[in-house]
C-alpha positions in Angstrom: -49.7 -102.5 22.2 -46.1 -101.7 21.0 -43.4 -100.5 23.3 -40.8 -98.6 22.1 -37.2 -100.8 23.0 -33.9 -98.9 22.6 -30.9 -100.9 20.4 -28.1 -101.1 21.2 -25.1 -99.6 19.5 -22.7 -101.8 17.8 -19.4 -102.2 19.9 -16.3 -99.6 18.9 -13.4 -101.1 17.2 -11.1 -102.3 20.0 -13.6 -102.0 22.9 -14.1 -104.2 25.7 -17.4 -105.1 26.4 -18.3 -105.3 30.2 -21.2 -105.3 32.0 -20.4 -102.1 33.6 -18.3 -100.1 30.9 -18.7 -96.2 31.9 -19.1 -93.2 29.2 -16.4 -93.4 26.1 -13.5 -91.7 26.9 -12.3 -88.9 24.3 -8.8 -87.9 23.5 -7.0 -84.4 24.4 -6.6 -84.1 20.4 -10.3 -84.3 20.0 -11.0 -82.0 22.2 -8.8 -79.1 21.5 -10.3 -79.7 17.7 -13.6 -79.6 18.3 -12.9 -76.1 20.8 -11.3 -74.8 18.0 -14.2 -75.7 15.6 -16.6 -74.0 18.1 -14.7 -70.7 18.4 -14.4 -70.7 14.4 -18.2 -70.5 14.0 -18.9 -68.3 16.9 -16.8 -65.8 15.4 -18.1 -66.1 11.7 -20.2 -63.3 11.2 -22.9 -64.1 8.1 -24.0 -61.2 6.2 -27.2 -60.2 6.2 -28.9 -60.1 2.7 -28.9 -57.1 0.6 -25.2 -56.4 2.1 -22.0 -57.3 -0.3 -21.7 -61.2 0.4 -25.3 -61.8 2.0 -26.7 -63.8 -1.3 -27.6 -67.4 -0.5 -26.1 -69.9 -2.4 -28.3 -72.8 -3.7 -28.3 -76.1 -1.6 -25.6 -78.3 -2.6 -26.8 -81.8 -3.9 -26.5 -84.8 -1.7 -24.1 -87.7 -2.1 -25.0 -91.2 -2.8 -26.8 -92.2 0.6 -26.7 -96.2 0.5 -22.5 -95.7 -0.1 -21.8 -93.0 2.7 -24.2 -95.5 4.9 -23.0 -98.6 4.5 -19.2 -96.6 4.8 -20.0 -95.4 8.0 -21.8 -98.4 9.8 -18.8 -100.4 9.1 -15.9 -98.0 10.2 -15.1 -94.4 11.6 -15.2 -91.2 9.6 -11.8 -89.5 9.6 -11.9 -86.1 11.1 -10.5 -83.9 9.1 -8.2 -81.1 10.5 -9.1 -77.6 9.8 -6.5 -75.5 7.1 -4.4 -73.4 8.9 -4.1 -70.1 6.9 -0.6 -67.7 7.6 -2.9 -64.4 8.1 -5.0 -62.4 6.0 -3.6 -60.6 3.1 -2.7 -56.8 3.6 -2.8 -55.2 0.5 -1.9 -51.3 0.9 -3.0 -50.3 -1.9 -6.6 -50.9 -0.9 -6.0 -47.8 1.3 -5.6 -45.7 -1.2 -8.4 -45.9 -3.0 -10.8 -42.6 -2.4 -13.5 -45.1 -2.4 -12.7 -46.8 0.4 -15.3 -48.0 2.8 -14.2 -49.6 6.0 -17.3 -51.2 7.1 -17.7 -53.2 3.4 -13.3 -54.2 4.2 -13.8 -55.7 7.6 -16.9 -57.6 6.2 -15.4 -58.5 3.6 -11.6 -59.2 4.1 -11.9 -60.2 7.7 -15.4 -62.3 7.3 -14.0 -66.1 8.2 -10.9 -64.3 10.5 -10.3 -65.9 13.5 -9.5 -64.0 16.5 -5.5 -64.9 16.3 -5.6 -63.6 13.0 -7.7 -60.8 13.4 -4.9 -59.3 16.5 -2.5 -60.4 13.7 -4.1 -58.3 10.9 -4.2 -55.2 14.0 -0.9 -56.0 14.7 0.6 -55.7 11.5 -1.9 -52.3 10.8 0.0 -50.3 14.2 3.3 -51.7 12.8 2.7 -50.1 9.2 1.1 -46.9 11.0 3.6 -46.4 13.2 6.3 -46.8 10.6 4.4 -44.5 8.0 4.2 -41.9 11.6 8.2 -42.4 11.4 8.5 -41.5 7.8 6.5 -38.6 8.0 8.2 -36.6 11.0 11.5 -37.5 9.1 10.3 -36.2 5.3 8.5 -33.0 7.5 12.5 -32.2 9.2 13.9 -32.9 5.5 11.8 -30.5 4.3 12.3 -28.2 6.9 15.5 -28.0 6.7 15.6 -27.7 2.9 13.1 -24.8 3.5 15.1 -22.8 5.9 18.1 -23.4 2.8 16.3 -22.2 0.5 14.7 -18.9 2.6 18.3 -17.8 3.3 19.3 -18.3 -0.7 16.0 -16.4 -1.5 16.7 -13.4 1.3 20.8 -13.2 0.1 19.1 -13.3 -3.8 17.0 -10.1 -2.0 19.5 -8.5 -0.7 22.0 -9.0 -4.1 19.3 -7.8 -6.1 18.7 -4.4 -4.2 22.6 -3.8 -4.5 22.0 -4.8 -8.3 19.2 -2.0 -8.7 21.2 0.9 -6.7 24.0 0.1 -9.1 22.0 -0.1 -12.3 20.2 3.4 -10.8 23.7 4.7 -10.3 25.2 4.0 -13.8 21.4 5.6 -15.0 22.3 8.8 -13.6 25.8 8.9 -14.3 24.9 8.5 -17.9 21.8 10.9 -17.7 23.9 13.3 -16.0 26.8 13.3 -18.8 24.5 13.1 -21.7 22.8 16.7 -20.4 25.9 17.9 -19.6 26.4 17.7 -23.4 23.4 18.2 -24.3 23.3 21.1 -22.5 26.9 22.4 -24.0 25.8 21.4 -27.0 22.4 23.4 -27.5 23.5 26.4 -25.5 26.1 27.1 -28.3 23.4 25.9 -31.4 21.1 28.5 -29.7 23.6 31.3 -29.8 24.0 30.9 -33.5 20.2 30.6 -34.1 19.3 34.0 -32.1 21.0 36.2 -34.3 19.7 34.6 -37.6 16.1 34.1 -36.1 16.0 37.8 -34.3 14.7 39.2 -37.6 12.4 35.9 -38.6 10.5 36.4 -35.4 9.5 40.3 -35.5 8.4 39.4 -39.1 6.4 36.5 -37.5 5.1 38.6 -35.0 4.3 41.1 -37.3 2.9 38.7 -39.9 0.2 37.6 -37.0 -0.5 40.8 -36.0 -2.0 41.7 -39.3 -4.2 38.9 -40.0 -5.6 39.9 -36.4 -6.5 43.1 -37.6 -8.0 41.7 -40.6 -9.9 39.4 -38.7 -11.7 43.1 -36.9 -12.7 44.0 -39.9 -14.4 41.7 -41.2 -16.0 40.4 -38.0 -18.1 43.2 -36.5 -17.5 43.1 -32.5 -14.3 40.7 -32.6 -12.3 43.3 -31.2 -14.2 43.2 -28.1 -13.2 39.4 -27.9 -10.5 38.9 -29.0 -7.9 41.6 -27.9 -4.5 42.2 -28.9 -2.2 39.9 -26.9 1.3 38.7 -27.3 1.5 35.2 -28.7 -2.2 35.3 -29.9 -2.7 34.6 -33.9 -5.1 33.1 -36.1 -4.9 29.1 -36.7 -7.9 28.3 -39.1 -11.0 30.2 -41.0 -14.1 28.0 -41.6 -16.9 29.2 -43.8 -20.1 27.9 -45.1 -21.4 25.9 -41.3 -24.8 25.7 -40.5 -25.9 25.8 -36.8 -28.4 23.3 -35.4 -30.7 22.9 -32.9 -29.5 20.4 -30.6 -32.5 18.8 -29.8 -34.7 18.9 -33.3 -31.1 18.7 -35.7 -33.4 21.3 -37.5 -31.0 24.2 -39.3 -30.9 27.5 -37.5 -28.3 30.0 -39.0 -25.2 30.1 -41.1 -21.9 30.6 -38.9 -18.1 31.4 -39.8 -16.1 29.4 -37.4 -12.2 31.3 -36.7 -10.0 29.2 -34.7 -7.3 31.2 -32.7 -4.4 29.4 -30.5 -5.8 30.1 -26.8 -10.0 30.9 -28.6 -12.7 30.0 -31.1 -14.7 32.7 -32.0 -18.1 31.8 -34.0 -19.3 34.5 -36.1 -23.3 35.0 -37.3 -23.4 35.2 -41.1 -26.2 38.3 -41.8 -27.7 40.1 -44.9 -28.5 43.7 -44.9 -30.1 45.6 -47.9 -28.6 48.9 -49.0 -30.9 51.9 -48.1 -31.0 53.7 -51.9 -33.0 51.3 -53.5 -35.6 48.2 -53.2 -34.2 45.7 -56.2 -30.3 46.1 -54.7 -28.6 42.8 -53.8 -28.0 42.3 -50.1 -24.8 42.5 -48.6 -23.5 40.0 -46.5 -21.8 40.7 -42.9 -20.1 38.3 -40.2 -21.1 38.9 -36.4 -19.2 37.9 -33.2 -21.6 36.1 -31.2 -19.5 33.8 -29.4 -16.2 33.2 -27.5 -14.7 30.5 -25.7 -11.5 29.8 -24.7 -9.6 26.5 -25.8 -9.5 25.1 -22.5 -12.9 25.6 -21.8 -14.1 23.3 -25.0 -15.1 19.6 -25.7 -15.7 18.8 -29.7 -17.2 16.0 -30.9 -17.0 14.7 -33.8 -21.1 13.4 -35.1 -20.2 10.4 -37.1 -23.0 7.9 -38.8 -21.0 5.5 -36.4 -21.3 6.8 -33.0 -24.5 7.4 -33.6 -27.4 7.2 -30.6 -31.3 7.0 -32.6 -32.1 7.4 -36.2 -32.1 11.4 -36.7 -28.6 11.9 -35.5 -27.7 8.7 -37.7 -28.7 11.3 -40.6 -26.9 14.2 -39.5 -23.4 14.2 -41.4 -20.0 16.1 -41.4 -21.4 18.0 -37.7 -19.6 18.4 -34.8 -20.8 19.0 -31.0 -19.2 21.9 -29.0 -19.5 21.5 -25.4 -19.1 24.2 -23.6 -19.6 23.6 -19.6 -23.6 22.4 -19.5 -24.5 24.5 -23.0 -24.1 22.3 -26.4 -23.9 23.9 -30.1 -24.1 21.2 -33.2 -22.5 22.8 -36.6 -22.5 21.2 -39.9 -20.8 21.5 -42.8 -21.4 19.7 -46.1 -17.5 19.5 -47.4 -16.1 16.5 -45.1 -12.5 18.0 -45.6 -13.5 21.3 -43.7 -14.9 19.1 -40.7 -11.6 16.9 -40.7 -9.3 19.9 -40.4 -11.1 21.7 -38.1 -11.0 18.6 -35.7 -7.3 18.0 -36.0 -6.5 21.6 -35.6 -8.4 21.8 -32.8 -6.8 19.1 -31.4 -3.3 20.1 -32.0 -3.9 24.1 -30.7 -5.8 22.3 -27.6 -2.2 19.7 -27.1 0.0 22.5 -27.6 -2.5 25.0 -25.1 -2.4 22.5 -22.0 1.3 22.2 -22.2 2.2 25.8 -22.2 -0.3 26.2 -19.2 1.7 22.9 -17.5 5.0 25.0 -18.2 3.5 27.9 -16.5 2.7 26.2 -13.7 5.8 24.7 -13.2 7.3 27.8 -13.4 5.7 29.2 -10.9 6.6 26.3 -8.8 10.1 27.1 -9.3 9.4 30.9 -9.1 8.5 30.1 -5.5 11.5 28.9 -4.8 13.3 32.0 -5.4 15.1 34.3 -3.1 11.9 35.3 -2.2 10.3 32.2 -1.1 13.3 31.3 0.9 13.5 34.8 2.9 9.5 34.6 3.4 10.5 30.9 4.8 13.2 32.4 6.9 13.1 35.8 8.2 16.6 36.3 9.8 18.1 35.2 6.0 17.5 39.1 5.2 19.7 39.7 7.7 22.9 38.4 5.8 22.2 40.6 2.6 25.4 39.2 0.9 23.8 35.4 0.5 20.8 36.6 -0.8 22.5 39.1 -3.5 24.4 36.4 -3.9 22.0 33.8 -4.9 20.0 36.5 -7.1 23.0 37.3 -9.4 23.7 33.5 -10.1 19.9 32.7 -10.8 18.3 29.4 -10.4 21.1 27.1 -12.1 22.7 27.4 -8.6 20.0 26.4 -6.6 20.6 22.6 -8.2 22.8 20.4 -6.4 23.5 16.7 -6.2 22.8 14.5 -3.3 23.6 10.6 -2.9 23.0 10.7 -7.2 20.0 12.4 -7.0 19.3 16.3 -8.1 18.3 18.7 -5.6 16.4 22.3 -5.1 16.2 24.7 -2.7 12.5 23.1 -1.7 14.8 19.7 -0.6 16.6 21.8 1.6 13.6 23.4 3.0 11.9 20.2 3.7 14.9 18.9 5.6 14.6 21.8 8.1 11.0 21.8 8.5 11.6 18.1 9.5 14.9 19.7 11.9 12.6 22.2 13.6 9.8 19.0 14.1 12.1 17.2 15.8 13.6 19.6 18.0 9.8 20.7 19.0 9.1 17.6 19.6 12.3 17.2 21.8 13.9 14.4 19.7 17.4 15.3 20.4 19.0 12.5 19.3 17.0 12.7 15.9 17.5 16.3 16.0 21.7 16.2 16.6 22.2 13.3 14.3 20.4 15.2 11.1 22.1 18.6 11.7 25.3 16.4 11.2 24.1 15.2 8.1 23.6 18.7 6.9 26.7 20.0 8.5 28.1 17.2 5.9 26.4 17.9 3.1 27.3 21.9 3.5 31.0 20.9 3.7 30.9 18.3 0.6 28.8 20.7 -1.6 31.4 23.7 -0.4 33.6 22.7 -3.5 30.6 22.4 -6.4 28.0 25.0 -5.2 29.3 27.1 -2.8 26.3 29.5 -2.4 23.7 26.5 -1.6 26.7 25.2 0.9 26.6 28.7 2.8 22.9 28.7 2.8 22.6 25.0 4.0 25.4 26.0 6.7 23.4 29.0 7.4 20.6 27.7 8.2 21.7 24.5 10.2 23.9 26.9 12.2 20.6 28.9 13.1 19.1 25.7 14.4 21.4 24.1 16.2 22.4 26.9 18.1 18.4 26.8 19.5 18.7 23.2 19.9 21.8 24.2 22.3 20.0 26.2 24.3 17.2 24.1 24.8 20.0 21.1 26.1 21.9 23.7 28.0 18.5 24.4 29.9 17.9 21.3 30.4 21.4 20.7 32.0 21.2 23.4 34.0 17.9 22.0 35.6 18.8 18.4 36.2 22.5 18.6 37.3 22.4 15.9 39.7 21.8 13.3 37.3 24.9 11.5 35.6 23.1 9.7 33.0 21.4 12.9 32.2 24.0 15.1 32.6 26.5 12.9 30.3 23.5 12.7 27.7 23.0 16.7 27.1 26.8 17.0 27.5 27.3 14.5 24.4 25.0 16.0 22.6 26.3 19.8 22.8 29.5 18.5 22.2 28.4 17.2 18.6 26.8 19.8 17.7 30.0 22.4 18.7 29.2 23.5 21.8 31.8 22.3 24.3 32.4 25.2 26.1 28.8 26.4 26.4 28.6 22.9 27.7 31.3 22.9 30.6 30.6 26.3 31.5 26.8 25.8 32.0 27.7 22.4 34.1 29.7 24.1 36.5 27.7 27.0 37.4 24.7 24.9 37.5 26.6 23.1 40.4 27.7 26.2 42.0 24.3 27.3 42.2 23.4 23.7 43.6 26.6 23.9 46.3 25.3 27.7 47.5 21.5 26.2 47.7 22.4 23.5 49.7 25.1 25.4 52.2 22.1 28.3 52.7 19.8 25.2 54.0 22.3 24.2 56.7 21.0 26.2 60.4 22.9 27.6 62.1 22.5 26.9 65.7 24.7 28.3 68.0 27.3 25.1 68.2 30.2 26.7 65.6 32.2 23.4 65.0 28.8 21.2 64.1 27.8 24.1 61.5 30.9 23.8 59.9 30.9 20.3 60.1 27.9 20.4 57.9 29.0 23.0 55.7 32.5 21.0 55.1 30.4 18.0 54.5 28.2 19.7 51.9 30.7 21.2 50.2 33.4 18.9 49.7 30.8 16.2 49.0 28.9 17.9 46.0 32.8 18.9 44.7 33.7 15.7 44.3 31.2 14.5 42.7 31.2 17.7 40.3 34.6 15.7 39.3 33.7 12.9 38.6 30.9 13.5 36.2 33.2 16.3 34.9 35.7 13.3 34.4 33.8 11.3 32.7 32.0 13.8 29.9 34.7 16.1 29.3 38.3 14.9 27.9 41.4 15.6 30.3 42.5 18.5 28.4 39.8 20.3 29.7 40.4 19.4 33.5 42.1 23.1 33.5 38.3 24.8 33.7 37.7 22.5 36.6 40.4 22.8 38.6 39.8 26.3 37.9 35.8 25.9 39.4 37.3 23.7 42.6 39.8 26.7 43.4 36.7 29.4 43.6 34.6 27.0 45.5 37.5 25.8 48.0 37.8 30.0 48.3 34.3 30.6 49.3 34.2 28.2 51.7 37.3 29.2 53.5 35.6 32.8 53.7 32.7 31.2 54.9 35.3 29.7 57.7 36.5 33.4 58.4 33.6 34.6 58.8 32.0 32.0 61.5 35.1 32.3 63.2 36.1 35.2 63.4 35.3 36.1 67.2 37.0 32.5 68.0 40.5 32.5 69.4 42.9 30.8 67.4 44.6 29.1 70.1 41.0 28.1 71.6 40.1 24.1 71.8 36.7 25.4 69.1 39.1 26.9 66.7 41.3 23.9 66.6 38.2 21.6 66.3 37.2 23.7 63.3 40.3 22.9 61.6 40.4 19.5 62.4 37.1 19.5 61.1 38.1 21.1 57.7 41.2 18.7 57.5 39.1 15.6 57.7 36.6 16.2 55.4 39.0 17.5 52.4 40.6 14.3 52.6 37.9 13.4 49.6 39.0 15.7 47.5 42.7 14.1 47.5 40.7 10.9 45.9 40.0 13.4 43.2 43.2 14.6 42.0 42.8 17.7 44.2 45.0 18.9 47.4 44.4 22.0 48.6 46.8 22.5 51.4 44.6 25.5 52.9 42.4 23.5 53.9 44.4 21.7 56.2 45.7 24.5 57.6 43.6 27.8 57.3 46.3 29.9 59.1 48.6 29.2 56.2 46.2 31.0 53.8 47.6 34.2 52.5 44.8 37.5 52.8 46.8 40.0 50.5 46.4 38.5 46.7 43.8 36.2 48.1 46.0 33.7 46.7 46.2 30.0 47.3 48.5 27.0 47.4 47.6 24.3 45.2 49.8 21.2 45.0 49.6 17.4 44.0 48.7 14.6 46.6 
């Protein structure tokens, strides 16, 4: 039987042998390579295959084995230190790329990494993030500010360019204007020649037309009933020799004479009638009036090869389609030149037809605007007869005017007061004050060019802004208390002229509120209390009349108010008479009474006022009813 007997392994260079030698000691160096070595390959990550990387290589061949033996039985292998590498390489450009996949980079880039490395490769990522973060907010404020520059360039470009077009529109109307200035001079006197020299041309026009109307009656039996005699109304173009068809088969019906007029085409029915005296006499020929339409009324068409929609009206040539509402008439004519003039004549009497009727209608926009129109608008303008004889005499030409370069009518100025009357309806005062200013200004700059429309204008603004007064002056009179208020409606009469309606409605609005308030004091038996109260009352709501007196009216007025103190400082000393009266003078009640009055018309003094009655009622005079007024 063999047994199995363990050799012994040759001594190491340099060893002592003993016969109790422990385990071989290894050096610090050798271990901190083979940790590194370990942490290397735990941290390799091998692809798997099919992934970018994952192909097995084939096995390397083997070296000479009896060499590498008998090498390492005699001596150590050198361990060879593992290549330090300075990071991996961070190319930015990889980053770039649309393609880029970052599951295939880390396999790829960071596939033999080791962990220093990899924090190193992080490290250097968050350093070129947080430096591209940087960039960013600075090139986003650059271009902020840059924006901002160039949104004030763009809005001062605006705002150059609208001073540009109000210029350029300015020197447009300034030319327009002069050029029909002369135009204007120049044709009114070219016309004056002409009239005399055409006078005559025109009644043998007239006349001229006239006849080939009548003409037209006889020969057309029933045009007369058509085709009346009007002013203006003549005869254009006579077409013979057109054949009506149907409009559905294209099959020939009749024979038609076609007369176009300036405002109507008449079509006339061609008929033969035999003479009576014999069988074998030639027929004789007559024209009909079976149709009449005006030109406005009418659609033709011209039936070309061209336009055409199936194979039957593709045949049909030289026709034309009248359309007359919802009926349709085809005629034909076998000489193309007939069909071509009838189609521009048409066209040119239908041109010149629609712009007399858009003359008439504009003058009968302008007709509205006559005297008129404006005393229908305005009822109380029949009342000043003068204006609108006025206005009548002169014509239209006066009822132009110029406004901030642009011409006006009458209808402008009636538009601007039916917006007036809107706002004062709808208790825009402010609105309301500021455009009856604006017409106040126009009246006085137009008083020099036109002074008819500036007396109108003036008329009318006056009209209104007296009923805007009253409607303020109400409301002043009802809310008398309040300053704000109060200095709001007196501002507002005072623009629009009305100062004194102003200050006199203030006042007695507080008179009225002084005589309401003394009435609610009782009277209760104990004399010096009631006029205590009275005093109180009085002097009180005096003195602060003043001082919202003083601060809407100028000083020059202060006259009226001293005026209005003086009445109200006499009824209350009758007031003091009265409740008196039956009190000795030389009684401790009297004297109290005084006292009384004494202290409380010590606020008046604040005021500017001193009336020295009330200090002393005994030195009030009864014959004139006079009294003493003094400074402080």
């Amino acid at each position: 039987m063999w047994l199995r007997r363990q050799v012994p392994m040759p001594p190491m260079p340099g060893a002592k042998l003993g016969p109790a030698s422990g385990p071989p000691q290894v050096r610090v160096r050798d271990k901190q390579m083979v940790a590194d070595l370990v942490k290397r390959r735990m941290s390799t990550r091998f692809p798997m295959p099919g992934e970018p990387g994952g192909d097995i290589p084939a096995m390397p061949n083997l070296p000479s084995g009896p060499n590498m033996i008998a090498a390492g039985a005699g001596a150590r292998l050198p361990v060879k230190q593992p290549e330090r590498s300075d990071g991996v390489n961070l190319d930015l450009d990889t980053f770039r790329d649309p393609n880029f996949n970052p599951d295939t980079f880390v396999a790829t880039v960071l596939a033999n990494a080791s962990d220093e490395e990899i924090r190193d490769y992080q490290r250097r990522l968050k350093d070129i993030r947080n430096r591209t973060s940087s960039d960013l907010q600075k090139n986003v404020f650059v271009n902020r500010t840059q924006f901002i520059l160039i949104s004030k360039e763009i809005d001062k470009l605006k705002s150059e360019m609208r001073v540009l077009r109000s210029l350029l529109n300015d020197l447009h109307n300034t030319t327009s204007s002069l050029k029909t200035d002369s135009e204007n001079s120049s044709a009114t006197s070219d016309l004056k020649a002409r009239k005399a020299a055409n006078r005559s041309s025109v009644a043998d026009l007239t006349a001229l037309h006239m006849s080939h109307l009548q003409a037209l009656w006889k020969q057309v039996e029933g045009a007369q009933k058509f085709l009346p005699s009007v002013p203006g109304r003549h005869i254009i173009l006579e077409s013979r020799h057109w054949v009506e068809l149907n409009a559905a088969t294209w099959k020939p019906r009749r024979i038609v004479h076609i007369v176009l007029l300036n405002d109507h085409l008449l079509v006339a029915t061609v008929k033969k009638k035999r003479t009576d005296n014999g069988n074998s006499g030639s027929p004789q020929i007559k024209n009909v009036a079976e149709r009449c339409w005006p030109l406005a009324e009418i659609e033709m068409v011209d039936l070309s090869p061209n336009d055409s929609q199936n194979a039957k009206r593709a045949q049909v040539m030289n026709a034309v389609n009248l359309r007359v509402g919802k009926e349709s008439f085809v005629y034909q004519n076998e000489d193309l030149s007939k069909k071509s003039d009838l189609l521009r004549q048409f066209k040119k009497s239908a041109d010149e037809l629609r712009k007399a009727l858009r003359a008439e209608s504009e003058d009968n926009l302008r007709r509205r605007d006559s005297m008129t129109f404006l005393a229908g608008r305005d009822p109380r303008l029949l009342e000043n007869g003068g204006l609108l004889n006025s206005l009548s005499a002169h014509g239209s030409t006066s009822a132009l005017f110029t406004v901030e370069g642009q011409t006006r009518n009458l209808r402008w100025v009636e538009t601007q007061m039916d917006e007036l009357d809107e706002k004062i309806a709808h208790r825009q005062f402010e609105e309301a004050v500021v455009s009856v200013e604006k017409l106040r200004g126009l009246g006085r700059a137009l008083t020099s060019n036109n002074a008819l429309v500036a007396e109108l204008i003036n008329f009318k603004v006056d009209e209104r802004a007296s009923r805007l007064a009253t409607i303020i002056t109400t409301d002043l009179t009802e809310n008398p208390a309040k300053k704000s208020a109060v200095k709001a409606n007196v501002q507002w009469l005072v623009r629009l002229d009305f100062e004194d309606r102003a200050r006199e409605a203030f006042l007695e609005a507080k008179s009225d509120v002084i005589k309401k308030r003394t009435r609610q004091v009782r009277f209760e038996g104990d004399v010096p209390l009631y006029i205590s109260q009275v005093a109180l009352v009085q002097f009180t709501l005096i003195k602060n009349t003043v001082e919202i007196y003083n601060s809407c009216f100028e000083y020059r007025l202060a006259s009226a108010l001293v005026r209005w103190a003086k009445e109200r400082a006499d009824e209350y000393m009758d007031l003091f008479e009265r409740q008196l009266q039956a009190v000795d003078q030389e009684s401790k009640v009297y004297s109290d009474c005084i006292e009384i009055t004494r202290l409380h018309s010590t606020m008046l003094v604040d005021c500017g006022l001193d009336f020295k009655e009330l200090k002393d009622p005994r030195l009030r005079v009864k014959d004139d009813g006079s009294v003493s007024l003094g400074p402080n």
